[in-house]
Structure formats: C-alpha cells, structure tokens
PAMARMI-632302 format. One record per residue: x, y, z of N, C-alpha, C, O in turn. Coordinates in steps of 0.001 Angstrom, whole numbers, padded with zeros to 6 digits, always signed. Layout:
% PAMARMI-632302
XYZXYZXYZXYZ;...
***
This chain:
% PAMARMI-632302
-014942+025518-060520-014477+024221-060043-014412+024263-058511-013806+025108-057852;-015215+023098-057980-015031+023325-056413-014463+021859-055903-014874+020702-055993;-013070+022633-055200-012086+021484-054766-012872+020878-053473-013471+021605-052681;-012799+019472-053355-013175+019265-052232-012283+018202-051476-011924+017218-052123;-011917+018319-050219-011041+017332-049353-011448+016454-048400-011137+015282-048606;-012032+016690-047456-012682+015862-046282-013844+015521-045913-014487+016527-045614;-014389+014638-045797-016078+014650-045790-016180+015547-044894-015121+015795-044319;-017484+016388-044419-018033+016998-043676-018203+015846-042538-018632+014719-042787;-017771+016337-041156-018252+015733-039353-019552+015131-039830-019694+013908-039829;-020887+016277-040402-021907+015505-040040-022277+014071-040688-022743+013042-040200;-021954+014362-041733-021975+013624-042844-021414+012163-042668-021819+011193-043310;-020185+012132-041479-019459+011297-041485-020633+010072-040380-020490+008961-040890;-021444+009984-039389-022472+008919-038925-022777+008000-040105-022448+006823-040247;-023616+008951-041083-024174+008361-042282-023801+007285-042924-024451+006268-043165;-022018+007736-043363-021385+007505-044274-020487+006266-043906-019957+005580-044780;-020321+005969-042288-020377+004767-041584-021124+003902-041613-021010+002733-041983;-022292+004717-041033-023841+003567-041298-024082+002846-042520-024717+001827-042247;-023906+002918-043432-023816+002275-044254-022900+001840-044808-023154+001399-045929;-021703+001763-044418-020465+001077-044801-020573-000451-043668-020056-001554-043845;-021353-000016-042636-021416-000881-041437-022338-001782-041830-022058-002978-041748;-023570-001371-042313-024951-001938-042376-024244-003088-044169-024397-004290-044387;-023689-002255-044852-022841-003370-045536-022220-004287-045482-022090-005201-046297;-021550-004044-044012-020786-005239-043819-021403-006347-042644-020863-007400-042305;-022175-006011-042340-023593-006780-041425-024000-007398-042387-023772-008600-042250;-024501-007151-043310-025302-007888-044411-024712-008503-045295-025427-009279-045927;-023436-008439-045646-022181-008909-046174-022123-010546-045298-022155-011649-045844;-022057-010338-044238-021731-011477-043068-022800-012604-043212-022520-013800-043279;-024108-012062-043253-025618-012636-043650-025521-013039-044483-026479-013774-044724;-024389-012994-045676-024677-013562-046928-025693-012945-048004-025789-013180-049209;-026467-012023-047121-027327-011296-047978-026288-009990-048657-025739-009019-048136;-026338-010454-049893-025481-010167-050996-025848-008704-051344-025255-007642-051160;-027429-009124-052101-028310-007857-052843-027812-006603-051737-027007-005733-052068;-028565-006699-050118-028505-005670-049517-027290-005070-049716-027108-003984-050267;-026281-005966-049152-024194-005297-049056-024537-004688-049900-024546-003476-049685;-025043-005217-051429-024547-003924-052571-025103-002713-052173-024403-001701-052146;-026594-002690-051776-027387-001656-051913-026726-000162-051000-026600+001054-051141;-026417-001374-049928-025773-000192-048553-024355+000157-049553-024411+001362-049798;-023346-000343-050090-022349+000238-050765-023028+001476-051483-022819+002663-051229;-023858+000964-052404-024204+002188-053270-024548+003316-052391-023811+004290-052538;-025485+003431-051511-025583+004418-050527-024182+005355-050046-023818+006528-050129;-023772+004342-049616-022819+004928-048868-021715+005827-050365-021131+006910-050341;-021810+004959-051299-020802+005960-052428-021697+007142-052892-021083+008205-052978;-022858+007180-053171-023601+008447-052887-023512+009806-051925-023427+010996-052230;-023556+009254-050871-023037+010350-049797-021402+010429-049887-020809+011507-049867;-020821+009312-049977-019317+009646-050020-018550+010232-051495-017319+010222-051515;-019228+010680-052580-018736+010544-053749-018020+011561-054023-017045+011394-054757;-018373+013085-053415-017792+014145-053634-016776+014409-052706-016524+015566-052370;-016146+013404-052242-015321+013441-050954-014088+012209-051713-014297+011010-051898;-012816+012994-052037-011955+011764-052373-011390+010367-051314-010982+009293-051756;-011496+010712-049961-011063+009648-049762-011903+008473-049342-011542+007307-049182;-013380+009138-049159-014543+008482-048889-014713+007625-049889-014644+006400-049790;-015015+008464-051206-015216+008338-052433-013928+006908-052834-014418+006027-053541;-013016+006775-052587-011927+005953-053039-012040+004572-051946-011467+003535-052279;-012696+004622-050828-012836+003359-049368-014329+002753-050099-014677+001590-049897;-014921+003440-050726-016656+003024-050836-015843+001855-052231-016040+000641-052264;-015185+002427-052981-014519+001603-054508-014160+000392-054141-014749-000681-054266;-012713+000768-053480-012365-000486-052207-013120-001577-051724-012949-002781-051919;-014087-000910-050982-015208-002083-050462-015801-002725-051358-016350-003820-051237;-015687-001871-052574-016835-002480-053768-016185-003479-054742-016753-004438-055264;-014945-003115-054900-013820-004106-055242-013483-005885-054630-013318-007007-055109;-013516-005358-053586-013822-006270-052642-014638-007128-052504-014289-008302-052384;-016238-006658-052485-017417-007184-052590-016731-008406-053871-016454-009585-053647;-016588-007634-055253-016206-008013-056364-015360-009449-056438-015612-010512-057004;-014275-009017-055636-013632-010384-055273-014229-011140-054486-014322-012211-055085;-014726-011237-053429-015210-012420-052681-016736-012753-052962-017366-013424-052145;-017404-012215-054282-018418-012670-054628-017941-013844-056479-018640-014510-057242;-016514-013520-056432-016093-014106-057801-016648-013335-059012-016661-013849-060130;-017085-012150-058781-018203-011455-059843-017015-010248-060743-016868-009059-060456;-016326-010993-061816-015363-010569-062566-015640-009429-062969-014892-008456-063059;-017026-009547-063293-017710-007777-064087-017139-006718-063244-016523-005701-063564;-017537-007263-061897-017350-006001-060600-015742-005608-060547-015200-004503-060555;-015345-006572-060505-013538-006717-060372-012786-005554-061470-011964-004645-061353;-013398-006021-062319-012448-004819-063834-013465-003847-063490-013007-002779-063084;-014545-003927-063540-015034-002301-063489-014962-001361-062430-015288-000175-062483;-014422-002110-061284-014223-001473-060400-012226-000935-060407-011684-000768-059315;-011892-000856-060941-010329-001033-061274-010277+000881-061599-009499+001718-061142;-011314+001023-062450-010572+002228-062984-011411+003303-062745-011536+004395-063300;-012274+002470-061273-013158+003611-060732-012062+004431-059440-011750+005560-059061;-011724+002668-059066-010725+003157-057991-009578+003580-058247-008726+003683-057364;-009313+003971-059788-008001+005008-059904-008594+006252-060148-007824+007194-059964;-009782+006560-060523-009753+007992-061020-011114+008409-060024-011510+009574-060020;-011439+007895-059617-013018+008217-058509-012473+009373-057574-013103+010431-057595;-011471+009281-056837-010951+010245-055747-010436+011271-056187-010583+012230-055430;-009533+011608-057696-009255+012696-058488-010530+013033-058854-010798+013983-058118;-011444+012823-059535-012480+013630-059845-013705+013990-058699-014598+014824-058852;-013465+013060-057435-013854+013974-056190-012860+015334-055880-013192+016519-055853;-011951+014915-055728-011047+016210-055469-011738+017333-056219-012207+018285-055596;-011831+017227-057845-011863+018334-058667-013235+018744-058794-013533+019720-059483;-014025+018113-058221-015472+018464-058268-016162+017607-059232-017307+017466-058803;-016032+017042-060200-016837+016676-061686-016857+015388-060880-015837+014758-060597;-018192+015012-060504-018415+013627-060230-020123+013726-061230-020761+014682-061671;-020340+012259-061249-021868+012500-061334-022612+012231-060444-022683+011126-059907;-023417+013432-060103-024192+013597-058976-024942+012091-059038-025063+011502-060112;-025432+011536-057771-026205+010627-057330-025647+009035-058176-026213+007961-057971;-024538+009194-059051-024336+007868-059469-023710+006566-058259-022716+006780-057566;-024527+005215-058198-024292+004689-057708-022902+003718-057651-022848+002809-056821;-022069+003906-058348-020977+003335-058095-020301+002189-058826-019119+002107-059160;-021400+001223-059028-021730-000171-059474-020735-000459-060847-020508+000521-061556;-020333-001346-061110-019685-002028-062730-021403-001795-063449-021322-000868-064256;-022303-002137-063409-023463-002004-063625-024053-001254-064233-024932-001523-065053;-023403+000500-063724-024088+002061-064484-022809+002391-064773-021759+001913-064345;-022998+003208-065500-021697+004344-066478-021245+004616-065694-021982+004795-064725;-019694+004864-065478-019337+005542-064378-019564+007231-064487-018738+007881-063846;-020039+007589-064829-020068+009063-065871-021885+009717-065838-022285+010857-066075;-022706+008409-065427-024129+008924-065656-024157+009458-064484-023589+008922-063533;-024944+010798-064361-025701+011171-062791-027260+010579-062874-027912+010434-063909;-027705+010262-061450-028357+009443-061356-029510+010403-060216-029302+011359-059470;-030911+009497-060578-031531+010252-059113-030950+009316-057679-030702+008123-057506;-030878+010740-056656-030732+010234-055584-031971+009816-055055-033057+010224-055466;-031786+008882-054011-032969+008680-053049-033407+009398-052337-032538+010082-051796;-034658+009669-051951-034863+011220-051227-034672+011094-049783-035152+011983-049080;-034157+010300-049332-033513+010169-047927-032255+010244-047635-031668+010595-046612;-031838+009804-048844-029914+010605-048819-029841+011964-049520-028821+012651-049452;-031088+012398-050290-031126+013777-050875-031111+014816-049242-030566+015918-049183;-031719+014252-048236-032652+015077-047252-030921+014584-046326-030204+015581-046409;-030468+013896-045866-029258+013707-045137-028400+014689-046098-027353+014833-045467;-028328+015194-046903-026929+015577-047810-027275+017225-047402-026698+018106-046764;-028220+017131-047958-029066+018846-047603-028794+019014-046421-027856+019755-046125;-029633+018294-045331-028919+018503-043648-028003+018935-043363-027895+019960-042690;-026690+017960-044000-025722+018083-043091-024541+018976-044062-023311+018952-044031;-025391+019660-044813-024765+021318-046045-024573+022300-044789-023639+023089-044653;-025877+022055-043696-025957+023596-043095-024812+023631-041951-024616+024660-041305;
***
C-alpha cells in the first residue's frame, strides 16, 4: 500500500493548467471542453488526496451550474471517498472522474498525460 499526501512541485504547472484552461472554457460557455480539461486535470490529480478532492469540487460544480442532476449525485460520493482512496493508494489508474464512468474502472490514459506523469516521477 503506498500512502500518498501532496502532489509532487512538478506536477503541480500541469495540474493548474488544466484546472485554468477549465475555467477559461467554462466562461466561453464551451461546456464539452470545461469537462474535458476537468477530466485531465483529475487524471494527473487522482493519486493525490487533496488534488484528487478540488478536481470533484470543480466537477460538482460544473454539475450544478450546468443543472446536470446525473453529475450532481454522482459526483457526491466521489467527493466523499475520492481523497481517502488517494491517500491509501487504490485509485483507478487513468479513470476520468465523470458521473459518466464507474468510479472504480481504470481507464487508458492519454499519452500526453502518460508522458507528463512519467516526467515529473523523476
């Protein structure tokens, strides 16, 4: 079991950038993208509890000010147990976050957040 607490420094540009580029596109009204950059960003942030628990938040959020009820409850009991099972290690690798996928499936990553994650290991 590998405990984990703080995102990694490098990791942390990334993990902005797309919390940012979410909320740019959020503003645009362009909906699809916000989600896409959320999912990103809960990818890189997932094994990190408090990252992992702000990406839920935002996504919760999204949930409410899009009126999209699905998102609202399914996001409820991501954002109670998402940051405990970052802590404890058992996440599923590459799952995007979404009311949408299992919270439980691992997923392929994109090979540009595969190649940022690897990076910023060393």
């Amino acid at each position: 079991m590998k405990i984990n607490t703080k995102i990694p420094e490098k990791l942390v540009p990334y993990f902005k950038r797309e919390l940012n580029n979410a909320a740019i596109a959020f503003k645009l009204k362009h909906y699809h993208l916000c989600w896409q950059h959320l999912e990103r960003a809960h990818i890189l942030g997932q094994p990190y509890p408090l990252a992992h628990t702000i990406v839920h938040y935002k996504m919760l959020g999204f949930g409410i000010s899009t009126k999209n009820i699905k998102e609202v409850f399914g996001q409820i009991p991501r954002l109670v147990f998402g940051g405990v099972k970052s802590f404890v290690g058992e996440i599923p690798i590459g799952n995007t976050g979404g009311a949408n996928v299992p919270p439980l499936k691992p997923m392929q990553i994109p090979e540009d957040l595969s190649q940022i994650i690897h990076q910023t290991k060393k």
